[in-house]
C-alpha positions in Angstrom: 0.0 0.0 0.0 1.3 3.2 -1.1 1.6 6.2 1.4 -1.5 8.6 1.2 -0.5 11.9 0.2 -2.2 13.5 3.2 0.2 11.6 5.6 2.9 14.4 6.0 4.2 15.0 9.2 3.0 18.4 8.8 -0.7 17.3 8.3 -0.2 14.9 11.1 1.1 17.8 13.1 -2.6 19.8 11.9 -4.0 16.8 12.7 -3.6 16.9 16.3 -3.6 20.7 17.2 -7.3 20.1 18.4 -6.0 17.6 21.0 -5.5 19.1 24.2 -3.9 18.2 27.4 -6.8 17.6 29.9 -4.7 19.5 32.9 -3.8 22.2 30.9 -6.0 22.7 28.3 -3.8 23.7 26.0 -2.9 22.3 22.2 -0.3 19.1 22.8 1.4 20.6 19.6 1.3 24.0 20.9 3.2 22.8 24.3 5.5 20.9 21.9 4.3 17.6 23.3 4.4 15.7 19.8 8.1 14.8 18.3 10.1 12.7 16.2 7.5 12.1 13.5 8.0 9.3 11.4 6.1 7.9 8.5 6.4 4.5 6.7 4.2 3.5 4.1 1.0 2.7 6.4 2.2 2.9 9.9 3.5 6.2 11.6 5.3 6.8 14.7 5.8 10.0 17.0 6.6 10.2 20.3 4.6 12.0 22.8 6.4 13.9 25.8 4.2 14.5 29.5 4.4 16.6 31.8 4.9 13.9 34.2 5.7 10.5 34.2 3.2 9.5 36.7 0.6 11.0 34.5 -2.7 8.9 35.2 -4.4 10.5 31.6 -1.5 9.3 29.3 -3.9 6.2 27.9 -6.8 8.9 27.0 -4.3 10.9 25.8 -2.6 8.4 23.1 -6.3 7.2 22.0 -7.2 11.0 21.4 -3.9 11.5 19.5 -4.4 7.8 17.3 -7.8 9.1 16.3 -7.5 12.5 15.2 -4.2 10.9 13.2 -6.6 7.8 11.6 -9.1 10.9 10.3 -6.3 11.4 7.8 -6.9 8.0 5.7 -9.5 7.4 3.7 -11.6 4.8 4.0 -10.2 2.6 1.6 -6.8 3.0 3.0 -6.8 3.1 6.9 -3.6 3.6 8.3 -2.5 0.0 9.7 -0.4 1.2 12.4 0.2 4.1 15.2 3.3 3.5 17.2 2.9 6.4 20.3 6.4 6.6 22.4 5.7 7.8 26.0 8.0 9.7 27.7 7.8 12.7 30.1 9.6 16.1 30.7 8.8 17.6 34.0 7.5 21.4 34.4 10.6 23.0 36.1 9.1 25.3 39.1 9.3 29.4 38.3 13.1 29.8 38.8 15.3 31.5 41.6 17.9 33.4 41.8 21.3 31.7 41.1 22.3 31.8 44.7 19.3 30.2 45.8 19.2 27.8 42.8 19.1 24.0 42.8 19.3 23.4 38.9 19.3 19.6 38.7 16.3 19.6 40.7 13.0 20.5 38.5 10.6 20.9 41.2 10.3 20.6 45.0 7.4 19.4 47.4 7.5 19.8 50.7 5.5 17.6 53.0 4.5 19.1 56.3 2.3 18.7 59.4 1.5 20.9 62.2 2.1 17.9 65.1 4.2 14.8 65.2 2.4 11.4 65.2 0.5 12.0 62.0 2.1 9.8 59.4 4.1 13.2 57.0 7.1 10.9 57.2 5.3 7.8 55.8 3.0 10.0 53.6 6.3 11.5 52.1 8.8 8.5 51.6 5.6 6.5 49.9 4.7 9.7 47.9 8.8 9.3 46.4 8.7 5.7 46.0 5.3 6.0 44.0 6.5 8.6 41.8 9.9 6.9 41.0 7.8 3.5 40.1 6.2 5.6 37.3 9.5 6.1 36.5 10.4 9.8 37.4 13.7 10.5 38.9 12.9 11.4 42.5 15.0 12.2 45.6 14.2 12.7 49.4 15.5 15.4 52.1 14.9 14.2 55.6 14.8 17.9 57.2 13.2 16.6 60.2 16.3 16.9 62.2 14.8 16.5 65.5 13.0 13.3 64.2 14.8 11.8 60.6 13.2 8.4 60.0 13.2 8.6 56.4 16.4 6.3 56.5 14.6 3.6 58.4 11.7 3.7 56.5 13.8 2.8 54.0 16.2 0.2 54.9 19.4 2.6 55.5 19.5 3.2 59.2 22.6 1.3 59.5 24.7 3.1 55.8 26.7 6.1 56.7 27.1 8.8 53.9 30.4 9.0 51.7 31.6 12.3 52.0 34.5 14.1 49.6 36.6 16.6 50.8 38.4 18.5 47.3 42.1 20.0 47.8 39.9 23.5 48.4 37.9 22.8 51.1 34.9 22.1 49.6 33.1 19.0 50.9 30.5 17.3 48.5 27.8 14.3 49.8 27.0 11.4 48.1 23.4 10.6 48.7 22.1 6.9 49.3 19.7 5.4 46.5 17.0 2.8 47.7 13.7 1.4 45.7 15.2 4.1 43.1 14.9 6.8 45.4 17.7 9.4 46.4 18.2 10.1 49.8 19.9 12.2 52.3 19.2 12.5 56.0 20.7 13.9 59.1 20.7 10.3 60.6 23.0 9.4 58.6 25.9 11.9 59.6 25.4 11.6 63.7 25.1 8.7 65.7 21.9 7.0 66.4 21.5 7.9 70.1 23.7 11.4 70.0 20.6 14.1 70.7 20.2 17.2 67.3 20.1 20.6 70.0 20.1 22.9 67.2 18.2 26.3 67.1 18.1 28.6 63.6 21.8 29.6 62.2 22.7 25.8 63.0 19.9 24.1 61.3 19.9 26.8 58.2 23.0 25.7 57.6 22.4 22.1 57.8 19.8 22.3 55.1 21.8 24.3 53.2 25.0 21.5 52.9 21.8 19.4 52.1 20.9 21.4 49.1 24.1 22.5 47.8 26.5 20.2 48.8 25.0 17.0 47.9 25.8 15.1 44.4 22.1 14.9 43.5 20.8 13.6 40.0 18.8 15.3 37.8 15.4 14.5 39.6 12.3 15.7 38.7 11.1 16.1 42.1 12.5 16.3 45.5 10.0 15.6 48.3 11.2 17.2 51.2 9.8 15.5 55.0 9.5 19.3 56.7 9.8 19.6 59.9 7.1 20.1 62.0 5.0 23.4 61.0 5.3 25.3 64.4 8.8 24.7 64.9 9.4 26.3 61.3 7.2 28.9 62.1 8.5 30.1 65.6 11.8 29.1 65.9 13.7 28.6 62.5 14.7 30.6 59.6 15.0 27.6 56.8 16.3 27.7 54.1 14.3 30.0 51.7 14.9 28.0 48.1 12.1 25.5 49.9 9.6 27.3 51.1 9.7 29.9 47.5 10.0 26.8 44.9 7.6 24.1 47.5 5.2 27.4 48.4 3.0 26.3 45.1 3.6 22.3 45.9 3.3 21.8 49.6 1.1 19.5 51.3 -0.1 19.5 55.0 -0.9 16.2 57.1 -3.1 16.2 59.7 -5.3 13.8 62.2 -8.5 14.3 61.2 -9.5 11.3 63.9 -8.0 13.6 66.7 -10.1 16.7 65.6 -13.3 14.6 65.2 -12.7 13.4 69.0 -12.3 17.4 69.9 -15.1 18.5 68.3 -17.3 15.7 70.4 
């Protein structure tokens, strides 16, 4: 069968202008979502590029795109086959200035809660390991220094950290991968019974050699376990690159049992 003169990647390109991305709502051709167009005879191929790769609209997505392309063919000579690649580019958040700039880091969320007890470390170590089985590149800053359990949630409360020291000075942290998750914790750099007495200067610059000063990836997200909302609020002045780039992704656990029993 002899290609149809209306498959051209350009029409192809025409052909799926009037396919939008459900979140948002905007042209996937427009958002530069559709690449690498290739036509053979009957079949084409192009790859499609998310936002995300945990994206839970991709399959709507590809049958929208495979039937706006199958318009194109006449009846009498239906294209045989549509090969859609899936990949996914992460939104970067609205950029910082340089000197509060992580740059292989695309986006940050912060995980929070207002009192201990409530499950925010659970909620964020699951949140990482669920996006990095959809196949995103994800790391995880324990900045509960008080209370750092990420590592034993995760297997690693017995590894210590490697850390290099250059001729200069300057000291650089290898973080710990596990279930394909990067990792860094202050458990990991003091002993296990050795009590974290640390009050604002001290702390801001612990989070600080966490950002800057550790060998992470490119990752598209970092979830950060916060520590506890009131202590950030009255006592500590963190790091401000987390709170501008998570202010837009942050999440807040609570008990919602423990208010119900308040309210009766």
């Amino acid at each position: 069968m002899s290609v149809t003169p209306v498959l051209t990647p350009a029409a192809i390109l025409e052909a799926l202008r009037p396919v939008q991305d459900p979140e948002l709502r905007r042209s996937l051709v427009e958002l530069n979502m559709i690449r690498n167009i290739h036509i053979d005879a009957d079949k084409v191929a192009f790859t499609l590029v998310l936002t995300t790769p945990a994206c839970p609209l991709r399959e709507m997505i590809v049958d929208d795109c495979k039937a706006a392309i199958r318009k194109l063919a006449p009846l009498d000579q239906p294209i045989e086959t549509i090969d859609v690649t899936v990949t996914a580019e992460t939104l970067r958040s609205p950029s910082l200035p340089d000197r509060q700039s992580v740059p292989q880091v695309r986006n940050i969320i912060a995980v929070s809660s207002g009192k201990g007890g409530v499950g925010k470390t659970s909620v964020a170590v699951n949140m990482a390991v669920a996006l990095a089985q959809t196949g995103a590149r994800v790391g995880i800053l324990d900045a509960d220094i008080y209370g750092p359990n990420v590592p034993q949630m995760l297997g690693l409360q017995d590894t210590r950290l490697m850390v290099q020291k250059e001729a200069d000075g300057t000291e650089h942290i290898q973080p710990l991968k596990a279930h394909g998750i990067e990792m860094i914790s202050m458990a990991l750099l003091i002993d296990r019974d050795q009590p974290v007495i640390w009050r604002g200067p001290m702390l801001n610059g612990a989070i600080r050699q966490f950002l800057y000063q550790v060998e992470w990836s490119e990752l598209d997200y970092l979830i950060v376990d916060n520590l506890l909302g009131e202590q950030v609020l009255q006592q500590l002045e963190r790091e401000k690159v987390i709170e501008q780039k998570a202010k837009e992704f942050g999440i807040e656990v609570d008990d919602s049992q423990f208010d119900d029993e308040v309210n009766n």
